[in-house]
Structure formats: structure tokens, C-alpha cells
C-alpha positions as CSV (number, residue, x, y, z in Angstrom):
1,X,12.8,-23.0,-4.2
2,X,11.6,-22.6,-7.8
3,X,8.1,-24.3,-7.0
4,X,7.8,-22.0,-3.7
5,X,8.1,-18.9,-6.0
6,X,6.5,-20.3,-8.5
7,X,3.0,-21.2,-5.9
8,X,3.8,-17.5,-4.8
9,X,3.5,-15.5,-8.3
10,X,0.2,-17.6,-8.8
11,X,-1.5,-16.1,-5.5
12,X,0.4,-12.8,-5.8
13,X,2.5,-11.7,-8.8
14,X,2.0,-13.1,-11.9
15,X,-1.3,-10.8,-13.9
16,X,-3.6,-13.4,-13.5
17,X,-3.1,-14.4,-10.0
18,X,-6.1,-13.6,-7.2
19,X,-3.7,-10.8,-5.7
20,X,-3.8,-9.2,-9.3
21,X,-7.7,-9.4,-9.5
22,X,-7.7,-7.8,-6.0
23,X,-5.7,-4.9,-7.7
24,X,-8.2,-4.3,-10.9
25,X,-11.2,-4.3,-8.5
26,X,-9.5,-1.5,-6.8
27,X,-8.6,0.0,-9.8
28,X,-12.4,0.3,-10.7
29,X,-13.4,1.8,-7.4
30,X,-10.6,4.1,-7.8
31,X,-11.9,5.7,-11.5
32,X,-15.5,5.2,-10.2
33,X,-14.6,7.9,-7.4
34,X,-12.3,10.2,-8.9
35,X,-13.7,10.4,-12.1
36,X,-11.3,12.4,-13.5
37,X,-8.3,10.4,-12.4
38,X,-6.9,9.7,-15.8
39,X,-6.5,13.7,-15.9
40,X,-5.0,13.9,-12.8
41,X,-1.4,14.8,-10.7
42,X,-0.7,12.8,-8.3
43,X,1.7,11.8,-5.6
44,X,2.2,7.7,-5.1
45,X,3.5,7.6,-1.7
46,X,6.2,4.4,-1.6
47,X,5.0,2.8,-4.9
48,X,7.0,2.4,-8.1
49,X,7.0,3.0,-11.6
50,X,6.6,-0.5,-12.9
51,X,3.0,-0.8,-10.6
52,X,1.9,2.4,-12.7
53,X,3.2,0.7,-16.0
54,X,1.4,-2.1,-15.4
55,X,-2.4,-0.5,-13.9
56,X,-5.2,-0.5,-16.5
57,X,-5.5,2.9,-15.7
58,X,-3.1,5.9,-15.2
59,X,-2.9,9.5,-14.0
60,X,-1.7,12.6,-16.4
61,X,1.4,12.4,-14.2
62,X,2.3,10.6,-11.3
63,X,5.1,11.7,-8.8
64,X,6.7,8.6,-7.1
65,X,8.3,8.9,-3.9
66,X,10.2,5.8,-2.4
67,X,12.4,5.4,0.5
68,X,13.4,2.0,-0.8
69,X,14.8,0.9,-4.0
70,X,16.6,2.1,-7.2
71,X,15.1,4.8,-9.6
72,X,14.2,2.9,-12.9
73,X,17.3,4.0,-15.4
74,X,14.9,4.7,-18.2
75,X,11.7,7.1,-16.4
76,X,9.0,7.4,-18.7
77,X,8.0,10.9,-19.1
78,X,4.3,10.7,-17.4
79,X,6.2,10.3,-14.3
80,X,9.2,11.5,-11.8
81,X,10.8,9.8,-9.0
82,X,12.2,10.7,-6.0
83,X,14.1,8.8,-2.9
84,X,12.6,10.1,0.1
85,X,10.9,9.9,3.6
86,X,7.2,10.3,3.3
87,X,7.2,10.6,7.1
88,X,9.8,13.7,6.5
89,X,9.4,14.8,2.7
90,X,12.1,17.6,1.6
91,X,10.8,21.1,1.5
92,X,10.9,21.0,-2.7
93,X,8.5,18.3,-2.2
94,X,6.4,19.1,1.1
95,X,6.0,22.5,-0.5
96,X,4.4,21.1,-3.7
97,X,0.6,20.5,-4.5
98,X,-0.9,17.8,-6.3
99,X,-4.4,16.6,-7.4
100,X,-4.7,13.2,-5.0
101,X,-2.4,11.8,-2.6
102,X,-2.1,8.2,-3.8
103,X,-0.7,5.4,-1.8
104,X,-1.0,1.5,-1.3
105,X,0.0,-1.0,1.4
106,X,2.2,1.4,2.7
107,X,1.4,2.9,6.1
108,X,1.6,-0.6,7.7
109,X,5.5,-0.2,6.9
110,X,6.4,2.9,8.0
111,X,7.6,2.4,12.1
112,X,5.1,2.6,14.8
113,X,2.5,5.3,15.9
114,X,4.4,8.5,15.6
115,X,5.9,7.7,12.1
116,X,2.5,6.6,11.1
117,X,0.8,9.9,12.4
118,X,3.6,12.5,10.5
119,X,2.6,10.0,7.1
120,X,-1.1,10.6,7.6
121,X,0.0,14.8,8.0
122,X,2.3,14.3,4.8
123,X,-1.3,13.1,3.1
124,X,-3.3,15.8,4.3
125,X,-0.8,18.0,3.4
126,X,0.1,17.3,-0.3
127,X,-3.6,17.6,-1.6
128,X,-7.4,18.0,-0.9
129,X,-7.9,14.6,-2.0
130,X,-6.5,11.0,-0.8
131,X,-7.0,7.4,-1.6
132,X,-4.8,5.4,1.7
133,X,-4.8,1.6,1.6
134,X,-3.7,-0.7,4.2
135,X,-4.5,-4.4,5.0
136,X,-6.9,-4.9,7.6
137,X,-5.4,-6.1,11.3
138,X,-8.4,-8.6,11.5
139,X,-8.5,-10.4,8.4
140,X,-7.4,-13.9,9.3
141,X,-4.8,-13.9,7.2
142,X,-2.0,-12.3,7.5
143,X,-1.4,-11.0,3.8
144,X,2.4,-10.4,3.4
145,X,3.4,-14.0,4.5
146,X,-0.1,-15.6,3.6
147,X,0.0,-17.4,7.1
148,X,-2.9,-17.9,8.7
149,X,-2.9,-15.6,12.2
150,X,0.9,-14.7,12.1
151,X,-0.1,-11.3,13.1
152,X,-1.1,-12.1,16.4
153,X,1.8,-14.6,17.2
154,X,4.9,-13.8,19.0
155,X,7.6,-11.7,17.4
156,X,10.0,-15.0,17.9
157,X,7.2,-17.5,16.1
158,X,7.0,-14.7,13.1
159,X,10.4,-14.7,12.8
160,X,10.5,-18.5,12.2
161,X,7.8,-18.3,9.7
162,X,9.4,-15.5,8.0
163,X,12.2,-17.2,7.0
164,X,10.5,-20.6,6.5
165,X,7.2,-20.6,5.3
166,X,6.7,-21.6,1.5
167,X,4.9,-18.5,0.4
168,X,6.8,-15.9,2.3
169,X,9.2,-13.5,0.7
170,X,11.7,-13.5,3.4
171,X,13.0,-17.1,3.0
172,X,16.4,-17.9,3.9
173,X,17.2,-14.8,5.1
174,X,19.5,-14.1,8.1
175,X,17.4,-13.9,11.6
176,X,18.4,-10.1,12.4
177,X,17.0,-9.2,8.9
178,X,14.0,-11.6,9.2
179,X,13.2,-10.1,12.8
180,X,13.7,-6.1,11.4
181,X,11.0,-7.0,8.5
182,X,8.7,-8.9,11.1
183,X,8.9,-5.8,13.4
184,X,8.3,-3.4,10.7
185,X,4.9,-4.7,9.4
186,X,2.2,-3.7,12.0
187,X,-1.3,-3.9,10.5
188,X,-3.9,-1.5,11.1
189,X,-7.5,-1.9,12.5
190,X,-10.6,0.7,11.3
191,X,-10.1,2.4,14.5
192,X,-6.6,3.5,14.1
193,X,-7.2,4.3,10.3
194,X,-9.9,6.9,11.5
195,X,-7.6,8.4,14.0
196,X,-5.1,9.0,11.2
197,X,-7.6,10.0,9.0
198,X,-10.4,11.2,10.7
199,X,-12.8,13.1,8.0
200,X,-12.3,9.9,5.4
201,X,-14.8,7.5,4.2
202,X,-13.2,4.1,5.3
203,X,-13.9,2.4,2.5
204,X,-14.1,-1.6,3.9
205,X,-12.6,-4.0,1.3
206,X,-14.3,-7.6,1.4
207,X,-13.2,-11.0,0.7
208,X,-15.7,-13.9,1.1
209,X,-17.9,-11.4,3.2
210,X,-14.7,-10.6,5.7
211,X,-13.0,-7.3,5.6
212,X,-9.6,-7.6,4.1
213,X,-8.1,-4.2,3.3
214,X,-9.4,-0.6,4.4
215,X,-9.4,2.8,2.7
216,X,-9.4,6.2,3.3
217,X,-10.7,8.2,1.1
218,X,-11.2,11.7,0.9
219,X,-12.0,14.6,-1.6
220,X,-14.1,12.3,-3.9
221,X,-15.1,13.7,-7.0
222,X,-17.8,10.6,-8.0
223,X,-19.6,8.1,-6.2
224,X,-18.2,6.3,-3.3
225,X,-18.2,2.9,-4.2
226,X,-20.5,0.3,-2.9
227,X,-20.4,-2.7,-0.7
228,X,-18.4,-1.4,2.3
């Protein structure tokens, strides 16, 4: 079991791994179109403090909201954190305004096509500007389990791989919870990330030439970035 985890922080957790280097590159794009980012408010819709501790760059102030997870004890104070629905945000946040809506590998999570069309209205709502990653359906693979096509297989076959596979994060867990995680990642495809977002740039993500993640972007202050 050690081994599996270990193979699993070298491709996706540990700073140096090729998930990491994914992460900076986006990190660039993202400065390179809001210029001003480092001076910014933003909301970080289902992300965490320790991602923001760790990114090479950082707003003014960043407001986390989270449906999942504990609050850190100790918040540092370039930050608040808030349990809550980003499909269904409480008025004292829904009635707030921020600089950019931020939000990464989220939308995937959050329950079908309704739940995903109320998240993309949260977005619009909160600010002018947005930056909305998501994997991309197509890429051949599948990037939460690193299994090659496992978003195309049956919901039973997922399930097995879910709980089995070396480099998934669901190992040895119990088949009900396996099969509620399997059934609550559904990858998007370019057309459904226009519908959602429909006056974004889809910013196309690439990995050895094949897209890998998309983004919508709107509200950019600098230069859209290149290569997609």
C-alpha cells in the first residue's frame, strides 16, 4: 500500500510530480491573463487553503468556499473560509462581489446537469470575471483514477477499478462509497463547457498535442494565453 501511494504522489502530489508541473503552467497562464491577480479578491469555489499556501502566486485575499472538509484551525489572514453549496451559496455570500470567480476541477463533481447549470449561474453571479477548469471528457485518460478509458466503461467496471487500481484514491473502500464517488465524477466535453459558459474563451489545455483540461475564461484583463 505504501508503494501505491508512494507511485501516486510522484504522478500527482508530491511538488515535483508531472501533476504539479501541470499546476505552475496554469499558474502562468492565469497571471498572464489577469494581470493584476496578485491584487485581486477572489472567490475559490471548492478549493482549500493549503492549494493557495502552496501556489507560486496568490490573490490580495481569497474567499474559500467548500462543501467538503474541515476549516484549517489556524486561517491565515489573506483568506476566509466558508462551508457551503456553491450550487446554493447563502444569501451573505451570494450577495457579495468579488474580483474573479476562481475555481479548479470542480464542476465535474457537483451532481449532474442541473446542479452543474445553478454552479455556472453562481459564477456569473459573484463577479465580471472567471477562470472555470474542468478535465476534458475526451482525453484518454481518465485523470482522477489515471486509468486508461474508465470514463467510458460501465458504472459496475468503474467501480471495480475504483477500489482496485494502484493509483486510485478510492482503494479499499466499501462498494456503496466506491460506486457514490464513481457516479459523482462526470467529465465535461467543450460543448457542454460553452453551454454553461457561453460568452467564455475555452481556453484548450494540451498534453502531448491532445486536449487534456478546458477553461473558461472570462473578463480577462491581459492576453489570453496561447496554444489553445
Amino acid at each position: 500500500m505504501a508503494v501505491n501511494n508512494s507511485l501516486r504522489s510522484r504522478v500527482l502530489g508530491s511538488p515535483g510530480s508531472w501533476s504539479a508541473r501541470r499546476r505552475a503552467q496554469r499558474y502562468t497562464w492565469l497571471t498572464q491573463t489577469f494581470p493584476e491577480f496578485a491584487q485581486m479578491s477572489i472567490i475559490d469555489l471548492g478549493g482549500t487553503v493549503t492549494t493557495w499556501q502552496r501556489a507560486p502566486v496568490r490573490p490580495a485575499h481569497v474567499h474559500i468556499v467548500n462543501l467538503t472538509g474541515k476549516p484549517p484551525a489556524d486561517i491565515p489572514d489573506w483568506a476566509e473560509v466558508d462551508r457551503a453549496d456553491a450550487c446554493a451559496l447563502p444569501k451573505q455570500i451570494a450577495s457579495r462581489r468579488y474580483d474573479l470567480v476562481y475555481s479548479n476541477s470542480v464542476i465535474e463533481h457537483v451532481g449532474g446537469h442541473d446542479r452543474r447549470a445553478r454552479f455556472a449561474e453562481t459564477v456569473h453571479a459573484l463577479a465580471d470575471a472567471h477562470w472555470v477548469q474542468t478535465p476534458y471528457r475526451y482525453f484518454p485518460i481518465e485523470p482522477h483514477w489515471l486509468f486508461p478509458g474508465m470514463q467510458f466503461m460501465p458504472v459496475r467496471a468503474r467501480v471495480t477499478i475504483a477500489r482496485h487500481w494502484i493509483l486510485g484514491h478510492t482503494r479499499r473502500t466499501d462498494v456503496r462509497r466506491a460506486t457514490r464517488i464513481v457516479l459523482s465524477t462526470e467529465l465535461l466535453d467543450r460543448t457542454q463547457m460553452r453551454h454553461y459558459f457561453p460568452d467564455s474563451h475555452i481556453r484548450t489545455e494540451r498534453y502531448a498535442w491532445l486536449p487534456k483540461s478546458l477553461i473558461a475564461i472570462h473578463g480577462a484583463g491581459g492576453e489570453q494565453p496561447h496554444g489553445g
